[in-house]
N, C-alpha and C positions, 0 to 999 in steps of 0.2 A: 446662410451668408448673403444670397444675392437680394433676401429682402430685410436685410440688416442695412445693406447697404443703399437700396434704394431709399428706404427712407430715412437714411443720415441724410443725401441729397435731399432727399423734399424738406426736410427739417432745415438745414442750411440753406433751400430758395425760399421758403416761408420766411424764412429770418429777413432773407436780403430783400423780399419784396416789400414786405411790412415798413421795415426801416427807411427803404426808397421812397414808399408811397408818404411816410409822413413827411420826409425832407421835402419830398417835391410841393404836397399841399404846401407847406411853411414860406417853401419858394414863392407859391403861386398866392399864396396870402399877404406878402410882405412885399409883392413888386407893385409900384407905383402903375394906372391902366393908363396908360398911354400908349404911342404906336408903336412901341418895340417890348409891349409885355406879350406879345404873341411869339415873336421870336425868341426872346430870353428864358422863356421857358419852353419849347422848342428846343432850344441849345442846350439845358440843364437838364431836360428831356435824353436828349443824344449823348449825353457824357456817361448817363446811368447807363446805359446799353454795352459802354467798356468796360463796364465794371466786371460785367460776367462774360466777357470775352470767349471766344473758344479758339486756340489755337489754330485749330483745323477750319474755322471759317473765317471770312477775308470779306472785305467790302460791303457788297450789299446781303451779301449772304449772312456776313456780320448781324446787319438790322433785323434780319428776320427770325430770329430769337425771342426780342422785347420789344411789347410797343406801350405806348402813354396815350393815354385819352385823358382830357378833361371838357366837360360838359357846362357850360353856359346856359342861363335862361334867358337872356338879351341876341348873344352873339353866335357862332356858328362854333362847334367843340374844334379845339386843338388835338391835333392828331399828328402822331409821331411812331413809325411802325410801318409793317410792310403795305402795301396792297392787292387786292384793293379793300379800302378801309369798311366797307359799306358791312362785306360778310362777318367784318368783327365789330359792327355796332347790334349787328342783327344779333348775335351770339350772344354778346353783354346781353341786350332784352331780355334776350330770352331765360338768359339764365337766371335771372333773382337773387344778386347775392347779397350775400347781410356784409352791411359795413365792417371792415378789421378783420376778415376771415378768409382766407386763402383757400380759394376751390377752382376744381377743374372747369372749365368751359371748352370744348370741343368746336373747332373752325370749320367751316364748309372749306374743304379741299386741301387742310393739312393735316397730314399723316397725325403728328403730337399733339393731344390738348395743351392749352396752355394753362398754369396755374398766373388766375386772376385773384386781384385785392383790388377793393373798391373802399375808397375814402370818403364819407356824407360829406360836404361840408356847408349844407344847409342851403336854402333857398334856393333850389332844383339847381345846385353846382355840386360836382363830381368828381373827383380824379379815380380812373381805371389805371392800373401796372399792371401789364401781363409778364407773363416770363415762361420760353417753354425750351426747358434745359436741354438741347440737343446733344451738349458733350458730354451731361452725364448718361442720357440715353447711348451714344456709343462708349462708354466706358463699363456700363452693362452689359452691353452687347460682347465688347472686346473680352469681362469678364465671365460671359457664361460660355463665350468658343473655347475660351483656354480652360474653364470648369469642364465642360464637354472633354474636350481633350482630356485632361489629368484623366477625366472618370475612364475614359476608352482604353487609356493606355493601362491604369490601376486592373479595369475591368480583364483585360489581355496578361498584365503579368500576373494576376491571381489566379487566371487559367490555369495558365502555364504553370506555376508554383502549385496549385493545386494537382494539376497531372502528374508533376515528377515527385511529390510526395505520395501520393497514393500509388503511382507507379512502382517507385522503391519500398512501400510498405507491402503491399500485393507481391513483389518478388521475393523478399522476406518471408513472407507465409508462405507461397511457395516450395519456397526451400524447404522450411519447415515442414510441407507437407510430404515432400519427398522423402525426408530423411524418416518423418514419422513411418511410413509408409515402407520402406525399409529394414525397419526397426522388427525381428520376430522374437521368439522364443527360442531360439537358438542360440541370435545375437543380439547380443545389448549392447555393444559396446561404442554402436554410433551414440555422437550427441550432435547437439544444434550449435550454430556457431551465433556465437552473444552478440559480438558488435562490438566497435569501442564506445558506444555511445549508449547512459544509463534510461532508453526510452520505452515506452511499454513492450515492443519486442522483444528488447533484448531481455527487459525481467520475466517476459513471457520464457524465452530461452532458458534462460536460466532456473529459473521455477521445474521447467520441464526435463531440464539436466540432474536436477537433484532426485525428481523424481523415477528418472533413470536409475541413477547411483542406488538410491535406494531399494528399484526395486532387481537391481543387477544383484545386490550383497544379501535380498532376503531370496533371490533364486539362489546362490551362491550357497549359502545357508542350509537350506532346504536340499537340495546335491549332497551335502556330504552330510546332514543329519542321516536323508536316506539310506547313503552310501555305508553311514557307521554301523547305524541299525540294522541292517540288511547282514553286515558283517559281525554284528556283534547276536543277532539273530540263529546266525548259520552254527555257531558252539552248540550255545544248547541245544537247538532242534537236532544237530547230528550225533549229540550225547543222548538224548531221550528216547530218537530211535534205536540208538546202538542195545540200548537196555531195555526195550519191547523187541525187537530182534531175539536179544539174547534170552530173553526170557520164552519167549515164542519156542529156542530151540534146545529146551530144557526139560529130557522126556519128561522127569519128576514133576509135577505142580504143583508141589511145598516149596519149590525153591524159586516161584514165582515172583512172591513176597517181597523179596528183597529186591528183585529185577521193578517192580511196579512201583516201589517207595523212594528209588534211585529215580525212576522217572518224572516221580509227581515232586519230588525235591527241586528236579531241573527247571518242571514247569512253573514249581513257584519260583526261582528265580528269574525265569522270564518272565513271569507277569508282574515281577514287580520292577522290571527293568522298562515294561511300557507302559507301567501306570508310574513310574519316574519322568520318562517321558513326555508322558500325555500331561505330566503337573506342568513340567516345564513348557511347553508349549503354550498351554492357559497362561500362565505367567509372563510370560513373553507379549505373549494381546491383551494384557491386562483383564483378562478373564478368571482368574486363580479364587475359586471360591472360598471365602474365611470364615468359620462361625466360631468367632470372637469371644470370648467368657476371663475373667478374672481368672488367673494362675498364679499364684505363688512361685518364680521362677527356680528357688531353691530347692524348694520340694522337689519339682519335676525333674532336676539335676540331678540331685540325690537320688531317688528312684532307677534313673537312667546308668549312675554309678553303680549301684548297689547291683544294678542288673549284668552290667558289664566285668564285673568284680573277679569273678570267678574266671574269666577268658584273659583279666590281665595277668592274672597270677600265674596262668596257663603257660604265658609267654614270658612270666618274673619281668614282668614291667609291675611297676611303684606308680600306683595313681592316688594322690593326694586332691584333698580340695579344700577352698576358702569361700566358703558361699554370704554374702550376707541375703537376705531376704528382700524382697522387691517381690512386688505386685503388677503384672504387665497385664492388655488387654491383647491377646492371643488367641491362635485356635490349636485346640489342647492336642488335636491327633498330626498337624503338618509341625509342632515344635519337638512333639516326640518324636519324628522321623529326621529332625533337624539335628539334634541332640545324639539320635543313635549316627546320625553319617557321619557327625565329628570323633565319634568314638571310634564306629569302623576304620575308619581313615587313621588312626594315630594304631589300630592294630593290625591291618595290616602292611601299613610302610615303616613302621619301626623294628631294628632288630632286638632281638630278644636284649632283658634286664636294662632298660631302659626308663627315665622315669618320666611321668606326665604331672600338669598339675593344673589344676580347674578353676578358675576367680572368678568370682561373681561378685561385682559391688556400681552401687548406681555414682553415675557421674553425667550430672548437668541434664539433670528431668531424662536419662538413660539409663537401662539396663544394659552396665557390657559384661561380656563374657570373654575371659584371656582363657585361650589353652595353650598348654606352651609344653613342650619337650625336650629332651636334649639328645635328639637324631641326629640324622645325617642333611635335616632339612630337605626342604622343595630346592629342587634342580637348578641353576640360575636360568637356562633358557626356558622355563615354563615355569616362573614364579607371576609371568605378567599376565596368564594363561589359565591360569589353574582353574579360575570360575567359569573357563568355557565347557559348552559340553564337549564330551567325549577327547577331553583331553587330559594323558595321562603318562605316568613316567613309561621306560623301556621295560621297568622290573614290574611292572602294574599287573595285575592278573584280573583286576576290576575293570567296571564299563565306562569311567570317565564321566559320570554322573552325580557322582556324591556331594560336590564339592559346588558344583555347577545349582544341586538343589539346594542349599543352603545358603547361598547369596539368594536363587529366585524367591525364597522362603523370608529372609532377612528385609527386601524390598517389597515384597508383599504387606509387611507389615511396618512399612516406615522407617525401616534401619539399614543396615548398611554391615558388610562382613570383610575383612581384609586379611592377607597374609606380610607378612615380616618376617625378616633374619634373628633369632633370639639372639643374647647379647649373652658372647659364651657359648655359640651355636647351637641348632637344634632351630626348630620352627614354631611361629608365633601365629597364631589368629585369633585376631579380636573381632567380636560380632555384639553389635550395639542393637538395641530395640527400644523403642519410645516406651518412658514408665509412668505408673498411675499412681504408683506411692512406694516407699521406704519403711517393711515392719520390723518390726522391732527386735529379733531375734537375730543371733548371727552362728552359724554352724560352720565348725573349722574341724577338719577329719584328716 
């Protein structure tokens, strides 16, 4: 800005000398030489000098801004300007300026060069116009103290604005660190305090609160998975000893047999209560290994009926089915465990002579599967519940897993399983799986 601005002022003394120096030549060309062309232009001389006037100077001080020289080859130069005149002819010499051209010349013993324009006007005659702009020199002046100032003052509140933001963003973390720090395995349940304002802090807080949450409800989780397990653990192990016990205090050892086969019965139930388990936990971290193969979904229903068949009759439950044929890309041993838990499930929460019935038909590039009965239905306060683990009616004599593996089985493989109120009571679950095709066949039993 300050050398924008100086040289608009030199650009507007250049103008105004130029313009002066040719009016005054025209002056000095056009007055008859007789004994008042010395003074007449002399006095044409002193008027230019008001022209650029400075407020702040007065009198002679006035003059001493602008002086006029014109040079004679007869006579002695007219001179108009301050003194003494001698140091600014010497200057002019010295300097060599080309006619029409505004340049600096530098005075023995004045602080400002003056900008000089030099007029030929042929046969060793001359007109010199200095001009050495002292107001706008303090207007400079006045504009780089006040530029100075802004800066000091700018330079002072950005301090200070800088200190009390990094102050409050440093007390902020802070905080943050304290609470972190606080924070154990015991208790989760501090959080960070957001702000009302949406700035990296607070999304930092934030971000960090959810992190919380989440990892409060996957401890939370993990507590009573333990807690179930450990509980639903403690049956069998205290069935299995009871019948190595008993077996142990059985002088006979024929009658072992049946003490060791009651054991190893127990243990396969428990090992497949934590290889239940251990599926769903894989499942859960999206670890759940598939080996995927073309299945005919009908078929594999059918097989699963036909295997079940004989346990429905058992309890004079009527199990019917409507299969049409669909081609899914599945893994043949987690949809056979999918299939028998929905079967478990409908034998032992139904009371006896009860009927079931099986649908299988593709809808919208899906394989769904409707099983529907006409029970007592899922409980109302555990219908929103039922896919958790280890959750299970009061009459339940099962581990709360059946139901829990065939949703993690269903979204393993792209679909989706739900429960509903059949229409006419009894309980509905429908379980969808992404299909590969629609054959041709359709099997109703």
């Amino acid at each position: 800005m300050y050398f924008l601005i100086a040289g608009d002022i030199r650009a507007r003394s250049d103008a105004w000398l130029v313009g002066e120096a040719e009016t005054l030549a025209d002056v000095s060309d056009n007055t008859p030489r007789d004994n008042l062309y010395d003074r007449l232009v002399q006095e044409v001389a002193e008027l230019a000098t008001h022209e650029v006037s400075d407020p702040n100077l007065t009198g002679d001080r006035q003059q001493n801004s602008v002086f006029f020289l014109q040079t004679q080859p007869t006579e002695g130069p007219i001179w108009v300007g301050p003194a003494p005149r001698e140091r600014f002819l010497q200057a002019i010499q010295a300097a060599q300026l080309a006619p029409g051209t505004p340049a600096n010349v530098s005075v023995d013993g004045w602080r400002l060069p003056f900008r000089v324009v030099f007029r030929d006007r042929g046969k060793g005659k001359g007109i010199y116009l200095g001009f050495a702009d002292i107001s706008g020199v303090h207007m400079l002046d006045r504009l780089t103290e006040r530029c100075l100032l802004v800066w000091a003052v700018t330079v002072v509140l950005g301090f200070l604005i800088t200190w009390a933001a990094a102050y409050r963003t440093l007390a902020r973390v802070e905080r943050i660190s304290d609470t972190v720090s606080r924070i154990g395995s015991e208790d989760l349940s501090s959080r960070l305090l957001e702000g009302p304002h949406p700035d990296e802090i607070s999304r930092l807080s934030r971000t960090f609160n959810n992190m919380l949450d989440r990892i409060q409800a996957s401890v939370h989780q993990l507590r009573v998975l333990t807690g179930s397990v450990a509980h639903d653990l403690k049956s069998p192990v205290t069935s299995i000893r009871g019948s190595l016990e008993v077996a142990l205090s059985e002088p006979d050892r024929s009658q072992w047999r049946e003490r060791v086969a009651e054991a190893i019965e127990g243990l396969d139930r428990l090992s497949q209560m934590l290889n239940t388990t251990l599926d769903l936990a894989e499942a859960d971290a999206g670890a759940l290994q598939l080996r995927k193969e073309p299945l005919d979904l009908a078929a594999l229903i059918q097989q699963m009926v036909d295997l079940y068949q004989p346990t429905m009759a058992e309890h004079r439950h009527q199990l019917t089915t409507e299969l049409q044929p669909v081609l899914v890309e599945a893994d043949l041993s987690l949809m056979n465990r999918l299939i028998a838990n929905l079967l478990d499930n409908e034998v032992a929460h139904l009371p006896a002579g009860c009927c079931v019935n099986i649908l299988l038909q593709a809808r919208d590039r899906e394989a769904e599967i409707l099983i529907e009965d006409n029970g007592p239905g899922f409980p109302l306060e555990l219908r929103d519940r039922v896919f958790e683990r280890f959750v299970k009616g009061k009459a339940s004599t099962g581990h709360g897993l059946g139901l829990a593996f065939v949703d993690a089985v269903a979204k393993a493989h792209g679909g989706s399983v739900t429960v509903a109120e059949r229409a006419g009571g009894g309980a509905l679950i429908s379980l969808s799986i992404p299909m590969v095709e629609v054959l041709r066949e359709k099997v109703v039993r």
